[in-house]
N, C-alpha and C positions, 0 to 999 in steps of 0.2 A: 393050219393053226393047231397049236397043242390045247390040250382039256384047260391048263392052265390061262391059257391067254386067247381065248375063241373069239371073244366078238370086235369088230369095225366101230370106230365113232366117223358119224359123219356132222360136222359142220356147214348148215347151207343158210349162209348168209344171204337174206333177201332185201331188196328192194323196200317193203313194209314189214321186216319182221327178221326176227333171228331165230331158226331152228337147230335143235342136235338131235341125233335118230342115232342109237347102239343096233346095229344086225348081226346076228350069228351066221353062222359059215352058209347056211341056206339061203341066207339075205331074207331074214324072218325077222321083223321089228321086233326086239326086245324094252327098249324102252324108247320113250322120245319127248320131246318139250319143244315151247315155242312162246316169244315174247316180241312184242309188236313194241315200236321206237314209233316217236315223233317224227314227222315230213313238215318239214320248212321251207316257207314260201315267200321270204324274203320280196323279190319284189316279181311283177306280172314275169311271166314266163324262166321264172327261177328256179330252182329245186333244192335243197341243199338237207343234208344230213350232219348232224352231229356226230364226230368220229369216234367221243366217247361214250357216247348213249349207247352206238353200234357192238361199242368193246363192251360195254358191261350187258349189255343183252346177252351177247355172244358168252361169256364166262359164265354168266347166269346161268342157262341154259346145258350147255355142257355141264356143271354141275352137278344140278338137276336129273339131268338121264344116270351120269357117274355113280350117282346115290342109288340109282334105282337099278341099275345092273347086280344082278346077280352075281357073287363072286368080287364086288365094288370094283374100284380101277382096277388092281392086278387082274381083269378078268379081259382087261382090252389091250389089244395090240399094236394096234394104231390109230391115229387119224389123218381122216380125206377133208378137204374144204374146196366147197363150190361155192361160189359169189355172185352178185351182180356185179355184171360188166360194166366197164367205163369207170364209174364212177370213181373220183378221183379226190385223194389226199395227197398232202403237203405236210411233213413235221421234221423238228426239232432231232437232227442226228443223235445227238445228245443226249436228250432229254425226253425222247419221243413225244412229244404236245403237239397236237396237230398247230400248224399256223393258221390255218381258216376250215369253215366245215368242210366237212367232203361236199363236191359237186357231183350231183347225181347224174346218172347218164340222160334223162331228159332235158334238163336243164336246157336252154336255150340263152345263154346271155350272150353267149360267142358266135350268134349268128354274122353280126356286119364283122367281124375279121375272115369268117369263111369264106363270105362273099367277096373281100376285098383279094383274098389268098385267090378265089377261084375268078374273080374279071383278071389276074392278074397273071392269069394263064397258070396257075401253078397242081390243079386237079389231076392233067393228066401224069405229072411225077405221082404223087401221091394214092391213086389208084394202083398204078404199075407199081409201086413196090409194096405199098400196104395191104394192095386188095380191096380200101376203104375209097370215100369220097369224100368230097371237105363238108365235113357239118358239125355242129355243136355235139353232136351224140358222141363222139369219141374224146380221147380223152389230153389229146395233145393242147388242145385249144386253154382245156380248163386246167392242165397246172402252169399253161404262159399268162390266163388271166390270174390264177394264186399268185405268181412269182411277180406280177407287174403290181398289182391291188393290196396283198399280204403286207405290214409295215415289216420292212427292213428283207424281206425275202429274197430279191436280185441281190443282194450285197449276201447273205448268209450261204445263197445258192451260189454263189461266184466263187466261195469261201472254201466252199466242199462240205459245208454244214447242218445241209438238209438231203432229206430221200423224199421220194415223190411214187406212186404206185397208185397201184389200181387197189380194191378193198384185200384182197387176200395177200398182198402183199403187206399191207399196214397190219395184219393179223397176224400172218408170220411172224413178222417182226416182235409184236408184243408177247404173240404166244411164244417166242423162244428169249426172249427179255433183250430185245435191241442184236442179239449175236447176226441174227440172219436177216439181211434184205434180199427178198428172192420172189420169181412170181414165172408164172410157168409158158409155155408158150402160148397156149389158147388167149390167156387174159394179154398177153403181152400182143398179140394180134391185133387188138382189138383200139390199141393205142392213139393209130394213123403213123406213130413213130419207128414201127417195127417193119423192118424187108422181109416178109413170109419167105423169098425164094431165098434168099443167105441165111437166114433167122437167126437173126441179130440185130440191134439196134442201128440205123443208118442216117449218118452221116450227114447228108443233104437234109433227110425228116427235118432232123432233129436241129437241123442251123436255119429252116423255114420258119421250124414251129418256137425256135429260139427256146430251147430246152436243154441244159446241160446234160452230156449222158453221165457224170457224175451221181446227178441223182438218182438215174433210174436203177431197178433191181436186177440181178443176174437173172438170165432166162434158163431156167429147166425143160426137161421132158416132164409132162401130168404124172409121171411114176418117179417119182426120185426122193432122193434124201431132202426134207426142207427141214432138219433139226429135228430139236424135240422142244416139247413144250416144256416150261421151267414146273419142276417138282411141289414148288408152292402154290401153283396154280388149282390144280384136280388133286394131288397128292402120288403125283408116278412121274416123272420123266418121260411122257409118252412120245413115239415118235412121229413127225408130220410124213406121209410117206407118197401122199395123193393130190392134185389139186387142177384144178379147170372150171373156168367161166363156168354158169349157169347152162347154158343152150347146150356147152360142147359135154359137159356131163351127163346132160339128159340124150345128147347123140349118143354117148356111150352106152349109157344104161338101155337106151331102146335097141343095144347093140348092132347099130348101123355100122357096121364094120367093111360094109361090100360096097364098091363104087355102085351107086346107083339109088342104094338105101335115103332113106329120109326121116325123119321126126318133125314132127309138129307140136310144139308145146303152148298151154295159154296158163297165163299168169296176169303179172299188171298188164304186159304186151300179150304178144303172141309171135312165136316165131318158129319160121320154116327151115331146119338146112339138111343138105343134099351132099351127099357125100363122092367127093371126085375124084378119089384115090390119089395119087401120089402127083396127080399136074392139077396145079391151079387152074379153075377156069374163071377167065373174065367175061363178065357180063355185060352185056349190049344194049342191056335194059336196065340199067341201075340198081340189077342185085348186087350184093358184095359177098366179095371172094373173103375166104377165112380157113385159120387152121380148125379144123374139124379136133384133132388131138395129135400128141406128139409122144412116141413111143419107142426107145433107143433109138435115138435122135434123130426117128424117122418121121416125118410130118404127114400126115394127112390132112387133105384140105375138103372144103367145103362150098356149097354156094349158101348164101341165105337171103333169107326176106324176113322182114321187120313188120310189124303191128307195133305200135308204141304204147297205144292206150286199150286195152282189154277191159281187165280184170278192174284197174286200175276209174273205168267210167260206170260201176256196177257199186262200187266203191262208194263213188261221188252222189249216185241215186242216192246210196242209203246214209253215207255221212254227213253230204252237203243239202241234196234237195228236201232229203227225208219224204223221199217218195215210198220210199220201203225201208221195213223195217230189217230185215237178214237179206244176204247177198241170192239164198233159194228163190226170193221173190219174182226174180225179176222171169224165171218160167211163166210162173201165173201172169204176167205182166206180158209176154210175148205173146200168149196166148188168148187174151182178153177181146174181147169185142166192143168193151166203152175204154172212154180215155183211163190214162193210169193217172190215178190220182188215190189219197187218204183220206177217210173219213168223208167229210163233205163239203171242204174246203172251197172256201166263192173268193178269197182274197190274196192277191200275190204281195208280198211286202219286198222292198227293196230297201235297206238301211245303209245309208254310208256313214261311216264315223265319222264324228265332230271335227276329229281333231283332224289339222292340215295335212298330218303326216299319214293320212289313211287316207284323205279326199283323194278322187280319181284314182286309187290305186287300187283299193280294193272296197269291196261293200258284201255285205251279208245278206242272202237273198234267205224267206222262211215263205211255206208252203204250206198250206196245215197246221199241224202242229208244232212248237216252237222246234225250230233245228235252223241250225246256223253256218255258212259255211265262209271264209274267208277267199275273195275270187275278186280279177282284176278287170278291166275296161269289157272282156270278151262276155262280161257278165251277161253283157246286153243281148246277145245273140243268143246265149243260153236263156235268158228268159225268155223273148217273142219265143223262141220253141216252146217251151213252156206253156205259153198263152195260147198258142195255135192249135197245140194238142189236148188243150182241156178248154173246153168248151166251159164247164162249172166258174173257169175262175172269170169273174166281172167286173172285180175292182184290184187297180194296179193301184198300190201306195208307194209314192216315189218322198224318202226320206232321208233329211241330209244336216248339214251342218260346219261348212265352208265356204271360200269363195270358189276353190274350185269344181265345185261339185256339178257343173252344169259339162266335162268331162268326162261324166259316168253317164248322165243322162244324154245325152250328145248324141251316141250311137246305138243309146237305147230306141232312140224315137227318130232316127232316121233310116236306121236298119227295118225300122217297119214297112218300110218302102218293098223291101225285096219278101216279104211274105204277104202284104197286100195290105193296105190300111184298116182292113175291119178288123183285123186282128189286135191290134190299137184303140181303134175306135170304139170298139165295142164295150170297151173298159172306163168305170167309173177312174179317171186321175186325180189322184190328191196330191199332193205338194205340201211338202213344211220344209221352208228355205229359213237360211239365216242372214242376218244382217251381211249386204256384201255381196248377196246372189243374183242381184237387179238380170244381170246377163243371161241367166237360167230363166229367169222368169218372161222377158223378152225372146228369150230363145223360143221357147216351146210356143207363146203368141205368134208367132213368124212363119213356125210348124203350123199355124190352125190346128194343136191338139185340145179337144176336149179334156179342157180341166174343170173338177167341182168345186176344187177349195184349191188357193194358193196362198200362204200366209205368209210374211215376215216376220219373222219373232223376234221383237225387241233385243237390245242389247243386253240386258238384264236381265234374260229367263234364263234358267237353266241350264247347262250344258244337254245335248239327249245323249240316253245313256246308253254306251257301249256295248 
């Protein structure tokens, strides 16, 4: 790098948050920024992100650091972008407008087609050319559920009218203004669509997972030309020059470079990979094989293992249960020798929304102090933990306003079974049903659970409030 143009932008688009970091040639942070996006939960086991929430966090940020480098943009030379994996957009050739949000790589609504794809024998192609296994976590499933769900999407995608990519490729695209669809080989690995040993898009995938390879993006080496960013964006023409998935960047950076090496990284997940030099190895235990990185057009592959929920359940203590207040907590919490709990808290609340379109789906569980979190049927298993573990709490209030709310309560109070009835019993139950709940109320009689209060509230009273 010349004095004129010394430092790196790096772009690492996360899972909860959009980051950019400036480093000088020492890889010494010069500046850096970071903006946190909304997670949508559409329905029980959903995930879905906004693809323009992601894009203006993303410009945001990069801004942000631009302003603060020394020397302002003429002082940078390029930019690198790491992403989360899978996670999956659909848009408008055209027009770039996403057609539906992105699908997050948690995301599970593609589970019964992986299952139908794998009774139907089709796992073991899949493995042997992906490296991958059939499951919702990749990303084949979720632009065949966009292209099937999306209005008008199988007719635009028949057409030639849409692109489809992983996040860094929907970022390419905008940061170079529609000119480049491109996405590198790590993130393209990561598809179920990609043949790691040809590397290139294949054929058979791609007529399973009923995915036009029209859509998808050209594959690169992680070192290549991916454009430049358009001039009115930061105010330079900068060019895109780096790019790899999350994990395989942190392979890089921990410079696993030797077969044998490894990284371990934790974040929302946590993930393990193992670097195999130049031959794939397949695993006999349900790890998956992956390109580690691609470097004149040389692959290196990888084993890895997966954690799904980390960082991610650390999260949940402090946003949802409000057991704690900062994510440092949860040491003092490991560490503790009485239950974790806030303040002095004797009462678990369980509130399901009034309205229909929220019964059984999801309910708001508060603990202490008021903190809310939105969560679906497995509610219930999370609360008996809950109750098991804290011995303070004595009074369960179960609260609702539906007919079908006796759904939520269902597996609340028959899953007490498998941690032992006192666990249950030992709780003051209160009940505010609504007109319509007759079933709920005979349910739990049938259970012999101790209730104190069960009311019906009139047709007339109030809605409760959200």
């Amino acid at each position: 790098m010349t004095d004129h143009n010394q430092y790196l932008l790096a772009i690492d688009q996360g899972t909860s948050s959009s980051r950019a970091v400036i480093f000088d040639r020492h890889a010494e942070v010069i500046s850096s920024a970071q903006q946190e996006f909304p997670q949508e939960y559409p329905q029980p086991g959903w995930v879905e992100h906004d693809p323009e929430e992601i894009w203006r966090a993303t410009v945001a940020v990069v801004r942000e650091v631009v302003d603060q480098a020394p020397g302002g943009v003429e002082s940078i030379r390029a930019i690198g972008i790491t992403n989360q994996r899978e996670t999956t957009v659909v848009w408008d050739a055209e027009t770039g407008k996403p057609l539906h949000n992105a699908i997050v790589w948690q995301d599970r609504r593609t589970a019964d087609t992986c299952d139908t794809l794998r009774q139907s024998g089709h796992e073991a192609l899949v493995q042997q050319r992906s490296g991958l296994l059939l499951d919702p976590y990749f990303s084949a499933t979720k632009i065949a559920w966009i292209l099937d769900n999306a209005p008008d999407a199988r007719a635009m995608a028949d057409a030639g009218k849409l692109c489809a990519g992983t996040i860094d490729s929907f970022l390419i695209w905008r940061l170079t203004g529609g000119r480049h669809h491109l996405t590198d080989a790590t993130n393209a690995s990561r598809t179920a669509l990609f043949d790691i040993h040809r590397q290139c898009w294949d054929e058979d995938l791609l007529a399973l997972f009923r995915v036009p390879a029209a859509l998808l993006p050209d594959v690169m080496d992680c070192t290549a030309d991916f454009g430049h960013a358009a001039p009115d964006l930061f105010g330079a023409a900068l060019p895109i020059t780096g790019v790899a998935g999350d994990q395989h960047a942190a392979t890089v950076g921990q410079a696993c470079f030797e077969p044998g090496t490894a990284k371990t990284t934790y974040g929302t997940g946590c993930f393990a990979l193992l670097n195999t030099g130049d031959r794939p190895v397949q695993s006999q235990n349900r790890l998956l094989t992956t390109v580690a990185y691609r470097f004149g057009g040389v692959p290196t592959y990888a084993v890895e293992g997966s954690i799904f929920i980390a960082g991610a359940a650390v999260q949940w203590l402090r946003d949802g249960l409000g057991l704690i207040e900062k994510a440092s907590e949860v040491e003092v919490a490991r560490h503790a020798k009485g239950p974790l709990r806030r303040g002095t808290a004797t009462t678990l609340q369980v509130n399901v929304g009034w309205r229909c379109d929220l019964a059984c789906h999801h309910c708001h569980v508060e603990a202490g102090p008021k903190r809310t979190e939105m969560m679906d049927e497995r509610t219930a298993e999370r609360v008996l933990t809950l109750l098991a573990r804290n011995p303070s709490l004595a009074t369960l209030d179960l609260t609702g306003g539906a007919p079908e709310l006796h759904a939520c309560f269902r597996p609340l109070v028959q899953g007490a079974r498998s941690l032992g009835r006192a666990v249950i019993d030992r709780c003051n139950l209160t009940v505010l049903l609504e007109p319509g709940q007759e079933d709920t109320a005979e349910f739990l009689a049938s259970e012999r659970v101790k209730v104190v209060a069960s009311t019906l509230r009139s047709a007339t009273s109030p809605p409760l409030e959200r």
